[in-house]
NUZAKE-800603 format. One line per 3 residues: their letters; for each residue x, z, y of C-alpha. Coordinates in Angstrom, 2 decimals, m for minus. Layout:
A = X,Z,Y | ...
This chain:
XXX = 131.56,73.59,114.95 | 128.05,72.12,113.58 | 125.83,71.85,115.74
XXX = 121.94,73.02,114.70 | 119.79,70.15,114.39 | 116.68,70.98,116.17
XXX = 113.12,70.63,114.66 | 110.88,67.17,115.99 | 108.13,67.85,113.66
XXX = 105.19,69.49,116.03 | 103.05,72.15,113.80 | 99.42,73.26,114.17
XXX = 98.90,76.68,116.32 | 98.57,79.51,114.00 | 96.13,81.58,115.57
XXX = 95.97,85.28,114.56 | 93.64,88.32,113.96 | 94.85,91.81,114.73
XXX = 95.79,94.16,111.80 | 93.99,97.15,113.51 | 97.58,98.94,112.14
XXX = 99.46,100.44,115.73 | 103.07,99.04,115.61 | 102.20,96.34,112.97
XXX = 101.66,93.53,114.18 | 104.62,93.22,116.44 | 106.46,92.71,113.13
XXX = 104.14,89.88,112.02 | 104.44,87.86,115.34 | 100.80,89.07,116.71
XXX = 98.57,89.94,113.85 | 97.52,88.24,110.37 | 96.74,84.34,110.20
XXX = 93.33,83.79,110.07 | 91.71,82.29,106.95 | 94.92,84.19,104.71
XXX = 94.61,86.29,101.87 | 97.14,89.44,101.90 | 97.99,91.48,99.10
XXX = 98.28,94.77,100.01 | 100.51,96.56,97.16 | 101.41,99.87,96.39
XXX = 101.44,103.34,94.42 | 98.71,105.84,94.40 | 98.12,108.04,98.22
XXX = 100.66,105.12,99.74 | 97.32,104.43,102.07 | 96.08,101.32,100.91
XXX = 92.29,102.29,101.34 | 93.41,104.07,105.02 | 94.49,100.51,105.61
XXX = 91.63,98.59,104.37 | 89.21,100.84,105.97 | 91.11,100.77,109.95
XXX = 91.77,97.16,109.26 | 87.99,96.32,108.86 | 86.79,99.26,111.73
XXX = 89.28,97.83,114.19 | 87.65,94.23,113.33 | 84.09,96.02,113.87
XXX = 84.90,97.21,117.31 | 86.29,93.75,118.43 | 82.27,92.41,116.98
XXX = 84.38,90.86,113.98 | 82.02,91.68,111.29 | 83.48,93.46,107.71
XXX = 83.39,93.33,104.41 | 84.75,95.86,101.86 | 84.35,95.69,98.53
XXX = 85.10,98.38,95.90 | 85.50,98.55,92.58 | 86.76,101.89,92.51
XXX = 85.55,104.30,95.30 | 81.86,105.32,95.94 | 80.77,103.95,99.18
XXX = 79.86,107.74,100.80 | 83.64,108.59,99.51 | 84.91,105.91,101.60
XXX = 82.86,107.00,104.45 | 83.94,110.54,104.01 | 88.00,109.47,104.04
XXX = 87.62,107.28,107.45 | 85.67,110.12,108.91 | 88.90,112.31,108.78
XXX = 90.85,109.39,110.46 | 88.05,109.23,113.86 | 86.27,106.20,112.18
XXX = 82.98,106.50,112.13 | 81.51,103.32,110.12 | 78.31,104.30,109.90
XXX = 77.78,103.62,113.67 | 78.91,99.83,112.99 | 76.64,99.63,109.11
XXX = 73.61,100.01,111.37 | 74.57,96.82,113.15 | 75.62,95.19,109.88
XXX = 79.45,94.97,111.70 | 80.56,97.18,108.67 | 79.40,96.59,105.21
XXX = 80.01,97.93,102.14 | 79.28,96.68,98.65 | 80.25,98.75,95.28
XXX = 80.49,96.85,92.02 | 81.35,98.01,88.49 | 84.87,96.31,87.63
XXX = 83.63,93.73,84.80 | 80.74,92.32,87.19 | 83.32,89.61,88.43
XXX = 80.58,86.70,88.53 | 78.23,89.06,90.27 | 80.88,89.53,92.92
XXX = 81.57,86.22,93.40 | 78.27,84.84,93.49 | 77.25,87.97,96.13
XXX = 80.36,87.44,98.59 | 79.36,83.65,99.44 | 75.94,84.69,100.49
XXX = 76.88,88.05,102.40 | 79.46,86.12,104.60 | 77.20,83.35,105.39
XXX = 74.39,85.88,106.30 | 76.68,88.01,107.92 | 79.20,85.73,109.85
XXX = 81.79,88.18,108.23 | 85.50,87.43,109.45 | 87.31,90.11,107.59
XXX = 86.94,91.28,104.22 | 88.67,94.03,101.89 | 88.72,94.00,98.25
XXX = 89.37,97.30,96.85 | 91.23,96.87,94.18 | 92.11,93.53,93.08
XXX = 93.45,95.70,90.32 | 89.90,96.05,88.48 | 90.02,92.15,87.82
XXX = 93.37,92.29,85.90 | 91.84,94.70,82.83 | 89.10,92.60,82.35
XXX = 90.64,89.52,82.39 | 92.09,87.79,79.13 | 95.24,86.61,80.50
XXX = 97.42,86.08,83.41 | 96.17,82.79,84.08 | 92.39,84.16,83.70
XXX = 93.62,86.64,86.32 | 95.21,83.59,88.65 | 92.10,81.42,88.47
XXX = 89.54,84.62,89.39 | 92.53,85.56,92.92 | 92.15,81.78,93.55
XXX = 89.30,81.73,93.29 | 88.45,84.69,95.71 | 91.13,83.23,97.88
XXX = 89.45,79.55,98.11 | 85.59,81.55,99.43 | 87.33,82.97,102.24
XXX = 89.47,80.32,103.18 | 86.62,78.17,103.20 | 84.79,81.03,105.41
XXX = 87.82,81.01,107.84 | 87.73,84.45,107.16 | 90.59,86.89,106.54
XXX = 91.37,89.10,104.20 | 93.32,92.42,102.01 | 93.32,92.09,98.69
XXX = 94.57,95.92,97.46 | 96.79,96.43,94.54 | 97.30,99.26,92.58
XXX = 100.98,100.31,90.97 | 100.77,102.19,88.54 | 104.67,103.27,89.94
XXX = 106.52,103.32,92.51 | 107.38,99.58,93.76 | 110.96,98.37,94.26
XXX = 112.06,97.34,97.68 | 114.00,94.86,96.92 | 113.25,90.87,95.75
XXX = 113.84,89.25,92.86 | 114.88,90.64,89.14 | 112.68,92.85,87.67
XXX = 110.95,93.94,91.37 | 107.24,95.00,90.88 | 104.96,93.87,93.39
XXX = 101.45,94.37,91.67 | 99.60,95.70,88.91 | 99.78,92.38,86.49
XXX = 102.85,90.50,88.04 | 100.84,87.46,89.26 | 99.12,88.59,92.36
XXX = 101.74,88.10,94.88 | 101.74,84.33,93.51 | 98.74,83.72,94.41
XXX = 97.99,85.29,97.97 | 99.40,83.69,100.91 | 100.98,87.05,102.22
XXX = 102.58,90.39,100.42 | 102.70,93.67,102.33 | 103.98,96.52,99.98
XXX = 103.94,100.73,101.02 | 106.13,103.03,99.73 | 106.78,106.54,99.39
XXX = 109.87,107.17,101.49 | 110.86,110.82,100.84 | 112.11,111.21,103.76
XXX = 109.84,114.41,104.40 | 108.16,115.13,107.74 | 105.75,113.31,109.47
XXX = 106.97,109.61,108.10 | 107.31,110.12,104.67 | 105.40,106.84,103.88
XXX = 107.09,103.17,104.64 | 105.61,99.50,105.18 | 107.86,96.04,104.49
XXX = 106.66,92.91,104.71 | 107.84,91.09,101.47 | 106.56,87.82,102.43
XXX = 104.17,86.06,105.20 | 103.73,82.24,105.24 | 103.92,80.35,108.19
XXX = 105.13,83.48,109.76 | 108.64,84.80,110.88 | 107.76,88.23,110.01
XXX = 110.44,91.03,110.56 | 112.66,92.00,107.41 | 113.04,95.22,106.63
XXX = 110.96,99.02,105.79 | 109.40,100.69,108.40 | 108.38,103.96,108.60
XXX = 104.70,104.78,109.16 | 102.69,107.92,109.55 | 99.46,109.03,108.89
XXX = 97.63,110.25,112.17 | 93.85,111.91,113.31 | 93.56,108.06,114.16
XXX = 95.05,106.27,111.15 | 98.00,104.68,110.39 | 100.87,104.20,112.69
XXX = 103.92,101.99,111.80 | 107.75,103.03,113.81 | 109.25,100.05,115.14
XXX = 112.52,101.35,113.71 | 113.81,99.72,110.39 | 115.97,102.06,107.68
């Protein structure tokens, strides 16, 4: 019998921020590294803005101060959606705990140039970028697309903060890796992030008829497998119980 040759080599403490998702982050050994982008893939109504939106109020209440950014929604829509999950941002936007910033989809170097100074001012830790998706049609080419993630991905890093990058399918993703498995819009995102978590319609019916799997999570031993989550009054809720 071989033996297993145990590890000498002493590693750095990852420390961790809390997803603000109930059940989640016992899959991800206690939450999200800190300073990590995470691409957060999936079809349309999987919940990706639900999970932007409680992963940035959850930060609020802890005095982590958020940033999400949208491309897409208008900023009293998103208010509106996390109203019907209990989340009421405006109480942390008057304390600049919550803040949100709308830009059209081609105003990339606006973006950029705007998120340096509103996380310096702002001491923001967590950020959402709603969707990730918007830089992908205006971009010339995959590795246009690469640079503008990395980009993005280098400004918070360099902020220690943390944050979602969203991802829009245009389909339904594939569970499994490797192949022809769609991650993201463009193919190249889930390069370029540090971690991948995908949602999927389950069709199972009832009240889980959505699931979450972690794809990939560096430095972490994340669990393998899809989950079943729900959508509650409060927000997303993931089942410790893998199909």
């Amino acid at each position: 019998m071989v033996k297993k040759a145990k590890c000498s080599v002493k590693f750095p403490l990852v420390k961790r921020i809390t997803s603000g998702i109930k059940g989640l982050d016992k899959l991800i050994q206690g939450g999200i590294e800190e300073g990590s982008l995470v691409l957060l893939s999936g079809g349309t109504g999987t919940g990706k803005t639900i999970f932007g939106l409680q992963y940035l109020y959850e930060g609020a209440k802890k005095n982590e101060p958020g940033l999400f950014v949208t491309f897409e929604e208008d900023p009293e829509d998103l208010r509106k959606d996390a109203a019907i999950f209990c989340m009421n941002i405006r109480k942390y936007e008057k304390d600049n705990k919550f803040l949100i910033k709308n830009y059209p989809p081609f105003a990339f170097d606006q973006f950029v140039g705007d998120i340096e100074k509103i996380i310096v001012q702002y001491k923001i830790k967590r950020i959402v970028i709603d969707s990730i998706s918007a830089f992908g049609i205006y971009s010339k080419s995959d590795y246009e697309l690469r640079k503008r993630i990395y980009e993005i991905s280098k400004i918070i890093k360099n902020a220690n903060a943390t944050g979602i990058a969203i991802s829009e399918l245009l389909g339904e993703a594939t569970t499994e890796m490797g192949g022809n498995s769609t991650f993201s819009r463009f193919g190249v995102e889930e390069f370029v992030t540090d971690s991948l978590i995908m949602l999927h319609y389950a069709g199972l019916g009832g009240n889980y008829d959505r699931t979450v799997q972690i794809v990939k999570m560096r430095r972490t031993d994340h669990a393998r497998g899809i989950y079943p989550i729900r959508m509650t009054k409060n927000g997303i809720e993931v089942s410790g119980k893998s199909e």
